[in-house]
C-alpha positions as CSV (number, residue, x, y, z in Angstrom):
1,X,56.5,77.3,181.0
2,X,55.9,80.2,178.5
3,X,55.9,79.5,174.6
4,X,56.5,81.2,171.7
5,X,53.9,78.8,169.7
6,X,51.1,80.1,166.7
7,X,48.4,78.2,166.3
8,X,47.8,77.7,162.6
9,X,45.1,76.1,161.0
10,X,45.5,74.7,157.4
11,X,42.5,73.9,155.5
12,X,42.2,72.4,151.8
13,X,46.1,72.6,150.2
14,X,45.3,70.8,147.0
15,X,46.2,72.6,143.7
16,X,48.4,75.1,145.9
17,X,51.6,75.9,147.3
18,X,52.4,76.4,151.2
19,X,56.0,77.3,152.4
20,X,56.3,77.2,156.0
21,X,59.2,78.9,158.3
22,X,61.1,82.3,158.1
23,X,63.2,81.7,155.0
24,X,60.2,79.8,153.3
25,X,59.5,79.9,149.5
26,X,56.3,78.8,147.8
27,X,56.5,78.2,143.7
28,X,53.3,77.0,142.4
29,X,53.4,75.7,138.6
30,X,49.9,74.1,138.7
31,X,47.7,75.6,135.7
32,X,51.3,76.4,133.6
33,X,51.6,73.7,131.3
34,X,54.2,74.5,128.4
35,X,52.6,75.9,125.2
36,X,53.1,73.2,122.4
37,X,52.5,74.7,118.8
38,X,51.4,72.4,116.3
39,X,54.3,71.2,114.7
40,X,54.8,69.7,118.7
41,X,51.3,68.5,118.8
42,X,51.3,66.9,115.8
43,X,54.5,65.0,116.5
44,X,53.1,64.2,119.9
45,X,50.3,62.5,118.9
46,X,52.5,60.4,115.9
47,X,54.9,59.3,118.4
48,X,52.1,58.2,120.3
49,X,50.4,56.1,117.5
50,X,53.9,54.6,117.1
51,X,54.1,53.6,120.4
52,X,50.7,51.8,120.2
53,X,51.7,50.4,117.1
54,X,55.0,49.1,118.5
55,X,52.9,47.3,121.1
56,X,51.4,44.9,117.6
57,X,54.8,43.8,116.6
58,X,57.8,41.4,117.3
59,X,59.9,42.9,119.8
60,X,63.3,43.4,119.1
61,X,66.1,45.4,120.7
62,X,65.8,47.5,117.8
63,X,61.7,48.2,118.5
64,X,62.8,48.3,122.7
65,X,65.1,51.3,122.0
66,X,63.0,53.1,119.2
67,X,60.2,52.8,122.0
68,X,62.6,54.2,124.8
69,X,62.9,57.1,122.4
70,X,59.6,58.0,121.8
71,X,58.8,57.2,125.7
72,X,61.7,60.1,125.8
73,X,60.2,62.3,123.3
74,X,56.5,62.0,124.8
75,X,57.7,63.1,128.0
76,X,60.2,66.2,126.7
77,X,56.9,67.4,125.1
78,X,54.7,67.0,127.4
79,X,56.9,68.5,130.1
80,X,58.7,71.5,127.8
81,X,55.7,71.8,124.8
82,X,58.7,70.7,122.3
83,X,61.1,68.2,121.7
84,X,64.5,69.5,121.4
85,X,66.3,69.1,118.0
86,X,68.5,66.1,119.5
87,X,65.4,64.2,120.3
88,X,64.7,64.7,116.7
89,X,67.9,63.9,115.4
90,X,68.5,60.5,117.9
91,X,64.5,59.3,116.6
92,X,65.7,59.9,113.0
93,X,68.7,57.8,113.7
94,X,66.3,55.2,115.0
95,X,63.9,55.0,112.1
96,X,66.5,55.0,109.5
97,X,67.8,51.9,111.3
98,X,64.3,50.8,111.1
99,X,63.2,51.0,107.4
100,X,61.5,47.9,107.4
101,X,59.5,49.0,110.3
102,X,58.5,52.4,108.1
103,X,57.2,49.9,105.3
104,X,54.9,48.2,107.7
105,X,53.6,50.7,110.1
106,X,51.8,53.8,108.4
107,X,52.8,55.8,112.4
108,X,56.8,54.9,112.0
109,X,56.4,56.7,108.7
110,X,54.0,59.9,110.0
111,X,57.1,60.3,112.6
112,X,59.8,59.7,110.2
113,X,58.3,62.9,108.4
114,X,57.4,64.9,111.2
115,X,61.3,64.3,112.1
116,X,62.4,65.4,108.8
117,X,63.6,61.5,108.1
């Protein structure tokens, strides 16, 4: 019985990219996180002081989708290093339905300005 086997020994993978067969393709995107500039950072860390701060009061299904939101817009940053302008527009819509929330919580108000509300 005659075969056409390789032995191949794989050490320590982590933080790597291995692409095994004849039409294989490895893509490594560890150590390339998006560049956020600081109009992104600064909204990032609002929205998530808002999201804290939506954690202190009555939930509604008002606060549930204004959190969903921000959940949304956390994420798009974090992934992309922005949040695209109808993540902006859709929060604005949000905290303008909210104005009693931008009286109470000094955060809904810091992302109300950083989303030109």
């Amino acid at each position: 019985m005659a075969t056409d086997e390789h032995n191949v020994t794989v050490g320590d993978v982590s933080q790597s990219a291995v692409a095994i067969g004849s039409n294989a393709q490895a893509v490594s995107h560890i150590g390339t996180a998006p560049q956020r500039d600081e109009a992104a950072e600064e909204l990032l860390k609002a929205v998530r002081e808002l999201r804290a701060d939506l954690t202190r009061v009555r939930g509604t299904d008002r606060t549930a989708a204004l959190d969903a939101a921000l959940a949304d817009t956390e994420d798009e940053i974090t992934r992309t290093g922005q949040a695209a302008p109808t993540r902006r527009e859709r929060l604005r819509e949000l905290l303008a339905d909210s104005q009693a929330l931008l009286t109470v919580l000094a955060s809904a108000g810091a992302v109300a300005g950083l989303v030109g509300l």
